[in-house]
C-alpha positions, -999 to 999 in steps of 0.1 A, spaced: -656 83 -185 -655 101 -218 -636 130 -227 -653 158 -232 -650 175 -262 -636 214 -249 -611 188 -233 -598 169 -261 -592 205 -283 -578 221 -251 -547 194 -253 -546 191 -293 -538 230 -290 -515 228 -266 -494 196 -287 -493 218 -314 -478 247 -299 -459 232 -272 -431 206 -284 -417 196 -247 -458 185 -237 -459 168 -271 -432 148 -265 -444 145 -229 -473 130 -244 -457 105 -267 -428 98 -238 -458 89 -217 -475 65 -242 -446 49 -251 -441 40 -209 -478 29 -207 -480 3 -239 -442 -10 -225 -459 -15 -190 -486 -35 -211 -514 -10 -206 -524 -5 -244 -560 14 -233 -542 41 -220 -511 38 -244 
């Protein structure tokens, strides 16, 4: 399903204000490529 676009600047915003969900975000990646799910990493 694609992202819409309201949704994709809603969480860009929030990264660059908000350093705990940026590395939540990164933390998060890092987990999914280890687990072998590049898509979602």
């Amino acid at each position: 399903m694609p992202l819409t676009k309201d949704f994709k600047d809603t969480i860009k915003a929030r990264a660059e204000r908000d350093p705990e969900f940026r590395a939540g975000l990164f933390r998060e990646a890092v987990e999914a490529m280890l687990s072998d799910d590049l898509e979602t990493g």
